[in-house]
C-alpha positions in Angstrom: 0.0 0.0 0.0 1.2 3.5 -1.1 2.5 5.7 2.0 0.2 9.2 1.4 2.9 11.9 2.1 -0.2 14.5 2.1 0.9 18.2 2.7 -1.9 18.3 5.6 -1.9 15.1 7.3 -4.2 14.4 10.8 -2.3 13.9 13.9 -4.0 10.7 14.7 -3.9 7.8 12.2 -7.4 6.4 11.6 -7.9 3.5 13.9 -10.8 0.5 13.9 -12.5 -0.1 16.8 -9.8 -1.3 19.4 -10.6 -4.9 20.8 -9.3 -5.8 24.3 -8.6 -9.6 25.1 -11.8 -11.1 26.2 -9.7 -14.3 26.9 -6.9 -13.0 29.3 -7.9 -13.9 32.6 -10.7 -16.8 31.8 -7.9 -19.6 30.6 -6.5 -22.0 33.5 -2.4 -20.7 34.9 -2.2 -23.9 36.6 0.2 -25.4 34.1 3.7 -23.8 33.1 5.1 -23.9 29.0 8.5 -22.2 30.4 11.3 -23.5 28.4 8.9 -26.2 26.7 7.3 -26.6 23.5 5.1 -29.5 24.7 3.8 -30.6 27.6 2.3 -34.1 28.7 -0.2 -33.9 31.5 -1.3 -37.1 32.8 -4.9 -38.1 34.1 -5.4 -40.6 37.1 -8.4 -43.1 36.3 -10.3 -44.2 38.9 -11.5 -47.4 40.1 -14.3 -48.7 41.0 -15.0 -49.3 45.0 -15.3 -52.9 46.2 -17.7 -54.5 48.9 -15.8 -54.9 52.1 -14.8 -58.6 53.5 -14.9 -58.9 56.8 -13.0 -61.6 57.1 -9.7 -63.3 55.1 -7.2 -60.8 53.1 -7.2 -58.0 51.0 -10.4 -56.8 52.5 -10.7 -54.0 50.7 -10.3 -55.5 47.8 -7.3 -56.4 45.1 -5.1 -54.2 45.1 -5.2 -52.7 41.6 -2.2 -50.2 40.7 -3.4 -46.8 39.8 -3.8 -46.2 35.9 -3.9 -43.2 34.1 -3.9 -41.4 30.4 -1.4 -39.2 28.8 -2.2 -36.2 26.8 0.5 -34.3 24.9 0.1 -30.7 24.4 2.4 -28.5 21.9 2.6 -25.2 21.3 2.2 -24.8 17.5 1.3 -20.8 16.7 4.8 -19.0 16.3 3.9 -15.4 14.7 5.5 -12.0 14.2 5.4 -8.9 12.2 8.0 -6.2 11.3 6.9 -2.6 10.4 9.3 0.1 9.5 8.9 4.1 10.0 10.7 6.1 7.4 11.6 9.5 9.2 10.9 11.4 6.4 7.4 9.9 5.9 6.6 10.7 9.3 7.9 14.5 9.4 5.9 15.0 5.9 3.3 13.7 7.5 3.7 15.4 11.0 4.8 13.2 12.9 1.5 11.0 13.3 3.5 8.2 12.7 4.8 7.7 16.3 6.3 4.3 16.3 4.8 3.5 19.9 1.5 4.0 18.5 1.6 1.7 15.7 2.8 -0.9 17.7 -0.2 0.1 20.3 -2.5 0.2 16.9 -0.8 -3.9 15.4 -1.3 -5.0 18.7 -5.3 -4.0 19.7 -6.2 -4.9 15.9 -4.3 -7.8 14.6 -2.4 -9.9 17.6 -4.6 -9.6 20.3 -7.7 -10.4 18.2 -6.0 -13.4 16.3 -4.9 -14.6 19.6 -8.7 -14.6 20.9 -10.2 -15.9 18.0 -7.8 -18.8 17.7 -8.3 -20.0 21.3 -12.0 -19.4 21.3 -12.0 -21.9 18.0 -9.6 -24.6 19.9 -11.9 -24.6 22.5 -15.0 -25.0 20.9 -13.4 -28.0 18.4 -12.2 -29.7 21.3 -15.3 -28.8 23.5 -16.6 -31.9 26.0 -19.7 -31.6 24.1 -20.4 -30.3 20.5 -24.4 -29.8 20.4 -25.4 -29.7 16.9 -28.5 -27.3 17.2 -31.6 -28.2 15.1 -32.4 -24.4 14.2 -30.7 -21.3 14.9 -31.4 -19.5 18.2 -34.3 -16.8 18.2 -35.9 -14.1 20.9 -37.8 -17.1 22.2 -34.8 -20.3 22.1 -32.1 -18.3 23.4 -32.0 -18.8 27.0 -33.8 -22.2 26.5 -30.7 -23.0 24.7 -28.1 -21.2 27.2 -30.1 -23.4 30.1 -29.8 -27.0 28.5 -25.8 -25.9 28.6 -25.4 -25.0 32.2 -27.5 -28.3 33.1 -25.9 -30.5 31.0 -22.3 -29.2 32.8 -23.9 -29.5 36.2 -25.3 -32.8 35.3 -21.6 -33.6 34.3 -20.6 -31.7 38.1 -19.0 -29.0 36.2 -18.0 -26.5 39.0 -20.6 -23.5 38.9 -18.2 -20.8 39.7 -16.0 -19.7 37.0 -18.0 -20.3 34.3 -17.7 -18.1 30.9 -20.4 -17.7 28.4 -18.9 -16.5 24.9 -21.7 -15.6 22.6 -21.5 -13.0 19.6 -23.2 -9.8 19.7 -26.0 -10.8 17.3 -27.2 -13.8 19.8 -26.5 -11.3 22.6 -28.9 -8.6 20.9 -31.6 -11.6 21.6 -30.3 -12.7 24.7 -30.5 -9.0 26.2 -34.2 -8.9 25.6 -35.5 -12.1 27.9 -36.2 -11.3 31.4 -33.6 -14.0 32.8 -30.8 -12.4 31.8 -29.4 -10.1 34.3 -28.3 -6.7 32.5 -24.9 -4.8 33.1 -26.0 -2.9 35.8 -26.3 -5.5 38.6 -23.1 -6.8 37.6 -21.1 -3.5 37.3 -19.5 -3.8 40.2 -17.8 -7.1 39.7 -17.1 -7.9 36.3 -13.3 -8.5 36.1 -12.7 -10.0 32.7 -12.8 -7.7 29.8 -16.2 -7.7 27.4 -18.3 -9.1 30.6 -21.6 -7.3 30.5 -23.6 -9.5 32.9 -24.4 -12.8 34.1 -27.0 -15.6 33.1 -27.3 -18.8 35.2 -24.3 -17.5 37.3 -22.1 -17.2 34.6 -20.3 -14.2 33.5 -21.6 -13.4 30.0 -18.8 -12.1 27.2 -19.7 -10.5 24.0 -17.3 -10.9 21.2 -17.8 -10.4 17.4 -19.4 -12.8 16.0 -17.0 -14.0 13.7 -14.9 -14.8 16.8 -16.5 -18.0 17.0 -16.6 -19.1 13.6 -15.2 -21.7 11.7 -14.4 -20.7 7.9 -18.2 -20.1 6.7 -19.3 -21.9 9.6 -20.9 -20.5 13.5 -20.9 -21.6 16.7 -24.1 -20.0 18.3 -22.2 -19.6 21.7 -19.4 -21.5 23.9 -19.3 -22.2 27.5 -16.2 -22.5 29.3 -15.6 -23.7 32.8 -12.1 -21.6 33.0 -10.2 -24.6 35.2 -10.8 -27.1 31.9 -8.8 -24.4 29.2 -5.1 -23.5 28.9 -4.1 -20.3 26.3 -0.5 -20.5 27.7 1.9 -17.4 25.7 5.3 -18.6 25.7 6.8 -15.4 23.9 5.7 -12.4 23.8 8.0 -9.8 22.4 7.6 -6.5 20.9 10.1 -3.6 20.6 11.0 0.0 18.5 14.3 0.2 17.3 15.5 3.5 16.3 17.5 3.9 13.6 18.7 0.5 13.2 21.3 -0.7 10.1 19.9 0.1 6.9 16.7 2.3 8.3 16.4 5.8 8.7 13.6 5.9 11.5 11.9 3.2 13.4 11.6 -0.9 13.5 8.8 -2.2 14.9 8.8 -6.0 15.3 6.7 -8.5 17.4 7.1 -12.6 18.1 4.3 -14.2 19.8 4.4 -17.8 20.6 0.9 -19.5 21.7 -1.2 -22.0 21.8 -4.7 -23.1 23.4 -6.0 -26.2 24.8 -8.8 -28.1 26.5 -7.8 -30.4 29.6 -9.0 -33.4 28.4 -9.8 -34.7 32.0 -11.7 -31.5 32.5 -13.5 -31.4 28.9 -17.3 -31.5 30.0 -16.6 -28.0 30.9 -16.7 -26.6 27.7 -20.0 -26.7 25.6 -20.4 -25.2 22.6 -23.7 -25.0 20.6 -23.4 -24.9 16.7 -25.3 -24.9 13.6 -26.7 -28.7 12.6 -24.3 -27.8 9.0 -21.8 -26.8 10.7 -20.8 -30.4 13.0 -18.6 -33.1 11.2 -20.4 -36.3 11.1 -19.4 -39.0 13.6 -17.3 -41.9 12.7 -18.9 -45.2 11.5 -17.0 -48.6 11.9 -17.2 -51.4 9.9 -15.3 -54.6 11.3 -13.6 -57.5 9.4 -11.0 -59.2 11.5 -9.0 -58.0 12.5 -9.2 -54.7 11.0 -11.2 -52.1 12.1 -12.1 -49.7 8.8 -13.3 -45.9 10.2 -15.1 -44.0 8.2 -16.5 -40.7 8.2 -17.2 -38.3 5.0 -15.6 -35.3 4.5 -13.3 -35.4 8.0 -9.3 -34.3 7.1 -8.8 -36.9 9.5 -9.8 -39.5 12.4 -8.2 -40.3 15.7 -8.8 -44.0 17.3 -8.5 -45.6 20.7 -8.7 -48.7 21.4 -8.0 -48.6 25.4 -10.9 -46.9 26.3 -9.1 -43.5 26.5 -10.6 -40.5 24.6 -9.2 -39.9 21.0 -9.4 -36.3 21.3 -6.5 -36.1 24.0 -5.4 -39.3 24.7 -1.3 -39.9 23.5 -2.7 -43.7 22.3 -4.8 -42.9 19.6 -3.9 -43.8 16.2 -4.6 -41.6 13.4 -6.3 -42.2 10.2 -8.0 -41.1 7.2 -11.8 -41.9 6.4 -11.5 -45.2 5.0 -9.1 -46.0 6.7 -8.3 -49.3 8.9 -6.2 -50.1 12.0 -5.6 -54.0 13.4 -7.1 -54.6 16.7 -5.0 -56.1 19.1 -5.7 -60.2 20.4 -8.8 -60.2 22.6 -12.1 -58.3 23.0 -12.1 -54.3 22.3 -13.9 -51.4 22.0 -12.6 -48.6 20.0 -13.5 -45.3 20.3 -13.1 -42.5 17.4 -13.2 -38.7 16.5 -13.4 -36.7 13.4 -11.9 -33.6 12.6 -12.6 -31.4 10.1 -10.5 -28.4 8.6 -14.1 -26.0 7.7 -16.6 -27.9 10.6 -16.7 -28.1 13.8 -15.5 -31.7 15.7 -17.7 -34.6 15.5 -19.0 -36.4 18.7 -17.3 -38.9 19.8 -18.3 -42.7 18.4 -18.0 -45.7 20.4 -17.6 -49.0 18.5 -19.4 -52.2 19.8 -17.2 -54.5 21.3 -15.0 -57.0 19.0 -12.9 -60.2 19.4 -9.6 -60.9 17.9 -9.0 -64.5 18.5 
């Protein structure tokens, strides 16, 4: 793009709206990426509880040693951007240049918002449950819709405090209109995370654009977030003016941001997110001929299978495969398990196979 070296130029450059992080704060610090790329966080599974003997040994039981699943997380986004100043651009055009602000102006409009958006759309792929919604929410479905969420979670004894509902200003617009939504004003007070504007069921409610929680041509009606079950961990974060370096008459601005975002597989029923019916990759299908098991499901980029009972979203067993595809069963009876993914919709649900026997 041209640089416009008008005689009369305006002090302030033109800015877009300036959009805060509305995910600082929500994500879980309870795990550390310092001087990692990945990190493996294991899951304790527990067992079952026995009747008591009251007489002979072990009388609690077997002792069973303690099992547990792996899930490898790695930190994948590495992005930058490098912006020079010419001095004499910015004296013809009075100084409204002023390197500081244009890194103030990259940051508000372009890194913190790809940030967001990125982690909002890990989370709802990777979301405990994926609810393909038969119609779109209205005035009237809204808050029937919000409510099945926060049941299902407590059902699945989600944590009521520190919840997060993410919804796009459109569905908000309805939302704001149904007498069970409690408004800003009882909650100016004490909202702490950026874009809060109230509460619904207890949790905070936080507007974003509504292409924050979209997939290519495709929407998530709303996402909600239990913040112990999410990590955004930001490895790197650098961002500096040079003046004057080699070769450059005026400033260098340059950034590096390394992130990443995750669900806690252990803690994924505390995410929900509620999509269009269009928008959800179908569920795997199996088809079984021993003692391969051939995975199938149209359309998906590709399809992660367990066959330990572990869940193929997070689990460091699964296998991956393309639709089509087949993977040998080990000797005795199993149960696979399997997810699609999709690079334009939204994760499938998880399928569970029926149980098979290699002899």
């Amino acid at each position: 793009m041209a640089v416009n070296l008008a005689e009369k130029y305006a002090k302030e450059l033109a800015q877009a709206f300036k959009q805060k992080s509305v995910v600082d704060g929500v994500a879980s610090k309870a795990y550390d990426f310092e001087g990692v790329k990945e990190l493996n966080v294991y899951t304790v599974v527990s067992q079952k509880l026995n009747n008591y003997k009251r007489n002979g040994t072990n009388r609690y039981g077997d002792p069973q040693e303690a099992q547990d699943t792996v899930q490898k997380m790695t930190m994948e986004r590495d992005r930058s951007f490098s912006i020079t100043v010419d001095k004499g651009n910015n004296l013809e055009q009075m100084g409204a240049k002023e390197a500081s602000k244009i890194l103030s102006i990259e940051m508000s409009e372009q890194a913190v918002p790809e940030m967001d958006k990125y982690a909002l759309g890990k989370w709802a792929d990777f979301a405990g449950n994926v609810v393909a919604a038969a119609a779109e929410p209205t005035k009237t479905t809204i808050v029937q819709m919000l409510s099945d969420g926060m049941v299902h979670m407590s059902n699945k004894k989600v944590p009521t405090e520190g919840r997060y509902i993410f919804i796009g200003w459109s569905y908000f617009g309805m939302l704001r209109l149904s007498t069970e939504f409690i408004g800003v004003e009882a909650l100016a007070k004490e909202a702490l995370v950026k874009g809060a504007v109230g509460t619904f069921m207890g949790a905070q409610v936080i507007c974003v654009p509504d292409d924050y929680l979209m997939k290519g041509a495709n929407k998530a009606y709303f996402l909600i977030v239990y913040g112990n079950a999410v990590l955004q961990p930001k490895k790197v974060q650098d961002y500096f003016v040079k003046h004057n370096p080699a070769g450059i008459n005026g400033a260098l601005i340059e950034g590096r941001f390394i992130y990443d975002a995750f669900v806690i597989g252990a803690k994924c029923d505390g995410v929900y997110a509620s999509v269009a019916k269009s928008a959800a990759q179908a569920a795997p299908t199996f088809a079984f001929t021993s003692p391969n098991l051939t995975v199938t499901a149209s359309g998906a980029s590709k399809i992660r299978v367990t066959t330990d009972g572990s869940d193929p979203r997070f689990s460091d067993t699964a296998t991956e495969t393309t639709s089509g595809g087949s993977i040998k069963l080990p000797t005795g009876k199993t149960k696979a398990k399997a997810v699609a993914f999709s690079d334009t919709l939204f994760t499938s649900a998880v399928a569970e196979d029926a149980e098979r026997t290699v002899s």
